[in-house]
N, C-alpha and C positions, 0 to 999 in steps of 0.2 A: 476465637475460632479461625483456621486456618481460609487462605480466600478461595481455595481450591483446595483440592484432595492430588495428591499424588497416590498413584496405586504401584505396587510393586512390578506391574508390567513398566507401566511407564519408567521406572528407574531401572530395570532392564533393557527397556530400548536405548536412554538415554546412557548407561553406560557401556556398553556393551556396542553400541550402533556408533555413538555421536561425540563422545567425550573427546577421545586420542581424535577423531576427524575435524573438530572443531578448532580453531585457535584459541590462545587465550584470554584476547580479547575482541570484544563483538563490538559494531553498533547496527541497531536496529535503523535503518534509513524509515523507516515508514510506519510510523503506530500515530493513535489518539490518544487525548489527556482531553477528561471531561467532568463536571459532574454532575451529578441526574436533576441537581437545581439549577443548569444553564439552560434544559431543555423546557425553552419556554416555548407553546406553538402557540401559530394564530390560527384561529378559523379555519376551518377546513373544509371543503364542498364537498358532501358525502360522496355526489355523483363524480370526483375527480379523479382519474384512473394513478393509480402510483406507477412512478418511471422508477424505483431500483426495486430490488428483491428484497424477500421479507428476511429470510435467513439470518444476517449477521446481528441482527437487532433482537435476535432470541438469547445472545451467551450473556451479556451484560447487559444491564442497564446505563453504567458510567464507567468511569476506568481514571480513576485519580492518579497523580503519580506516585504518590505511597502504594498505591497497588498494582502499579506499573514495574514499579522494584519490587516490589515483594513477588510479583509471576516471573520477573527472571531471573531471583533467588531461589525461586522454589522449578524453575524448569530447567535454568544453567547452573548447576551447582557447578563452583569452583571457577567461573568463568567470572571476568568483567565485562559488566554486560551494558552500553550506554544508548543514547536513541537521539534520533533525530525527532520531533515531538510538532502534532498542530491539533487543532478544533477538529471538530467533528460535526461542524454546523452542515445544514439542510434546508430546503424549501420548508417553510412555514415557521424556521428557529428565529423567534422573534430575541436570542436569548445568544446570537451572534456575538456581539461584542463583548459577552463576558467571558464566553470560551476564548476569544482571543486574547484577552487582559489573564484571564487564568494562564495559560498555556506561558503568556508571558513573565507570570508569575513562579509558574514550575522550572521555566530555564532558566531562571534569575537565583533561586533555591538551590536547585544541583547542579547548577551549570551544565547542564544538555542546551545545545542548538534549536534551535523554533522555527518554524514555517508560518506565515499570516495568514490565514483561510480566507482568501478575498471574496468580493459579489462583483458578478457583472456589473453591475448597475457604479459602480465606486468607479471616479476619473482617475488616472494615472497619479495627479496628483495627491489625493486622499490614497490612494493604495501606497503610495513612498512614503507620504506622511507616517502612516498606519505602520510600517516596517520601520523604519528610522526610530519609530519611536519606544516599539515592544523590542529592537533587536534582534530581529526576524533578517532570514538570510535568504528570502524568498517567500513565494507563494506558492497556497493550493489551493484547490476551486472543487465544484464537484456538477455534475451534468445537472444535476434538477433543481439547479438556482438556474437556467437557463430559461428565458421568458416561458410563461405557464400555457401558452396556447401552443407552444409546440408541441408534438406527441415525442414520447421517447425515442422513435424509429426516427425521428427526423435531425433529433441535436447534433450540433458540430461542434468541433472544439471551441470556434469562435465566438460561439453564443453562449458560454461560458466565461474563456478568458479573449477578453474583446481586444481588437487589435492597438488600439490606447495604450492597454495593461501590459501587453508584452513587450513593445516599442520601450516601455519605461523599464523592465524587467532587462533588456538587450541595454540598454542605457548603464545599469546597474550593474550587467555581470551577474544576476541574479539567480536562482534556482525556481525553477520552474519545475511542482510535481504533477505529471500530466496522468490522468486515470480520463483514457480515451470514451468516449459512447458509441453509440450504434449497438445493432445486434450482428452485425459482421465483423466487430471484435478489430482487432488488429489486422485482416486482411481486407476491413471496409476500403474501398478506393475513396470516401469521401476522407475517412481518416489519413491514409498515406500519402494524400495529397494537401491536405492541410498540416501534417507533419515536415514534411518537405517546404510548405510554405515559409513556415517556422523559422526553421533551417535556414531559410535561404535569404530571407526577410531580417532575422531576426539572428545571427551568427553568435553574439556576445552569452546569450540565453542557454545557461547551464539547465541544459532538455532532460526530462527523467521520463520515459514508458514507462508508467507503473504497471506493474500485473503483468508485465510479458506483453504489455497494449490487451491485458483481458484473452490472452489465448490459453484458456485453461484445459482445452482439449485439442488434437491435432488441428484439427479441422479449421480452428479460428486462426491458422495462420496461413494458407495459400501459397503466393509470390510473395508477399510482406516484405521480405527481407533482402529481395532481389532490387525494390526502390532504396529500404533505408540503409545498405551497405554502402549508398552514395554518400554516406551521412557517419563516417566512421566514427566523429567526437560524443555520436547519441552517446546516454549512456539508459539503461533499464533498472528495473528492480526485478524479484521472482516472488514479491510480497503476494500470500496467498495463493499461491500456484503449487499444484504438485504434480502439472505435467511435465512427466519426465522427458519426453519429445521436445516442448517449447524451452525447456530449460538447457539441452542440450544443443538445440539449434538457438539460440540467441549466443551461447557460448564459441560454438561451430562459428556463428559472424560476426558477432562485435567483439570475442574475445574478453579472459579473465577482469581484463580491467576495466570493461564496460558495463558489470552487471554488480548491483549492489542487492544484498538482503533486507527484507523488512519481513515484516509480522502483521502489522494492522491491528495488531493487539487495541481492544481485549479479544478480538473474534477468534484470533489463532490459538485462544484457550479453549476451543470449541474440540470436545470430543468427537471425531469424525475420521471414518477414511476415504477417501473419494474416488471415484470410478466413474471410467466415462460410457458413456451408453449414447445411443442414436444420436449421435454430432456434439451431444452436450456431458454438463456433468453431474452428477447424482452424489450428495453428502448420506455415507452411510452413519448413522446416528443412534446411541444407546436408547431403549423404547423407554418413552415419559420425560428424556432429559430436556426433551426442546416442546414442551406441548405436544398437540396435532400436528402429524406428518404433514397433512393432507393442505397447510395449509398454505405451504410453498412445494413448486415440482423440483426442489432440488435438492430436498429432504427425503429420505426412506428410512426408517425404523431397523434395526437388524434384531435376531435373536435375542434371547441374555446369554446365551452361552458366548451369542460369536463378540458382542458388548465388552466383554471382559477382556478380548483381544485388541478393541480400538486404543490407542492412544491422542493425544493431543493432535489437531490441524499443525501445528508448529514444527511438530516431532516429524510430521508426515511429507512437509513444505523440505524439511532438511535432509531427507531421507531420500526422497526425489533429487535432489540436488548431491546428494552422495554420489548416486547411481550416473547422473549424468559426467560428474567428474573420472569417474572410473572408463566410463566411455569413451572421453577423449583424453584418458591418459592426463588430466591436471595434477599439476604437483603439491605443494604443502602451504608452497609460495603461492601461489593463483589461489588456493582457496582462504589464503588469508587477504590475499587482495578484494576479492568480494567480499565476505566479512568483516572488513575490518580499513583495510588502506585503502581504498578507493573510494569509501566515506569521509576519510580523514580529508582526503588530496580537494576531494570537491567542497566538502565545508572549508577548507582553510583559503579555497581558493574564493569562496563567495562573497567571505566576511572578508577578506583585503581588499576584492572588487568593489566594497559596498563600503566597507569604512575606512579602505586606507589604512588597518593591523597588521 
């Protein structure tokens, strides 16, 4: 059985929209490789309030790399399609070091590139160990390994990747994938100021925005961009984003060759189109494909008529970013540089950093 269904919309958007737009060859800077036997939890306080969204954790349950190739066979026909790849660990994954041994195992197999999914808690030392050893060209982290007494509203970057880890990371020449917290997104001042700290502390440290810093609708970007224009070497992702505003203003200031594609797959296999509404954003979604609406506020239900019109979050991610290239007039070149050479230039450049190739 096939792992997904294509519908003939979807191969009409995808040829007709994306194909001649696309280059020939991709790499996805930003997905997970898992599988549903690493997700091992511990204990869990019923009364413990969850710091991320329910949403993503409905399209899959795991994402092996056979079915990692097999979603960009069946979503990029005719394209090569490669990926930067890491874990998918989280507060309570007592089951961490095997998504990072797997992962290491996947980029050892197809020879794809790997990220370490580090913990706070891990000294600089055991985190270079832990790279050197899987052949990881950097780290990723994620907000709710961040000590468990803080509330979501209060995390900083630092209380994830601690000032230890990045010291060694700026040592390295390292990649750093940063996926910001707060609910003020990318114009948090606590953010742009610990981004800039980064920067300024930490110079050698191949910096990644993920998510546009999470500005998925106008609103989460403000002045943002007015502090990290100081900061010209950032570089971003638009993984998961289909605001066509934030995509077109990262583009507007850091320019073609600061901005890379990912997917976050498996979630960008997620039937959805998104819209934004009262400051935020709202996934409109085929009725029964995700359970209960009701059970995240960033899920709505649509018709079945208008259902048959959705295609893939991926389709939707790149659609958006069509439109923004049209905007500012991007040529054929620029948009192979975000998909495609600006990936290359930063891995080639991490692994010489890190291992002298």
């Amino acid at each position: 059985m096939a792992l997904f269904t294509v519908t003939e919309n979807d191969k009409k958007v995808y040829e007709e929209e994306l194909k001649d737009f696309l280059p020939e060859k991709i790499i996805d800077f930003h997905t997970h490789v898992w599988k549903e036997e690493h997700m091992k939890k511990a204990p869990v306080d019923p009364d413990e309030v969850a710091r991320t969204v329910l949403w993503p954790h409905l399209v899959a349950k795991d994402n092996s790399i056979e079915d990692l190739q097999e979603t960009y066979r069946l979503m990029f026909p005719g394209k090569d399609v490669s990926a930067l790849i890491f874990a998918n660990a989280g507060e309570g994954d007592i089951g961490a070091d095997e998504m990072n041994e797997y992962v290491t195992e996947c980029s050892k197999k197809v020879g794809w590139p790997a990220l370490y999914f580090s913990h706070p808690k891990q000294s600089a030392d055991e985190v270079e160990a832990a790279i050197r050893k899987g052949g990881f060209l950097g780290i990723k982290s994620y907000l709710d390994l961040s000590p468990k007494y803080l509330p979501e509203a209060e995390i900083r970057i630092f209380d994830f990747f601690p000032k230890h880890q990045l010291k060694r990371m700026d040592e390295l020449g390292a990649i750093v994938m940063l996926h910001i917290p707060r609910k003020g997104r990318l114009q948090d001042p606590v953010n742009l100021a610990q981004i800039a700290e980064i920067k300024e502390e930490f110079p050698n440290i191949r910096l990644i925005i993920a998510h546009i810093g999470r500005a998925y609708v106008k609103e989460d970007i403000g002045n943002a961009f007015d502090i990290l224009d100081k900061y010209p070497d950032l570089m971003y992702d638009f993984t998961a984003n289909c605001c066509e505003y934030a995509i077109t203003e990262v583009l507007r200031h850091a320019g073609a060759k600061h901005l890379l594609f990912g997917t976050d797959m498996p979630i960008l296999r997620m039937r959805t189109r998104r819209i934004e509404e009262n400051g935020t954003y709202i996934n409109l979604v085929p009725p029964g494909l995700y359970g209960d609406p009701s059970q995240d506020p960033h899920l709505r239900e649509v018709s079945p008529e208008e259902a048959e019109k959705i295609t893939f979050f991926c389709y939707e991610e790149l659609l958006a970013f069509k439109r923004a290239c049209a905007t500012l007039g991007l040529t054929k070149e620029d948009v192979e540089d975000v998909m495609y050479n600006n990936a290359v230039r930063m891995l080639e450049g991490a692994r010489k950093s890190i291992y002298g190739e």
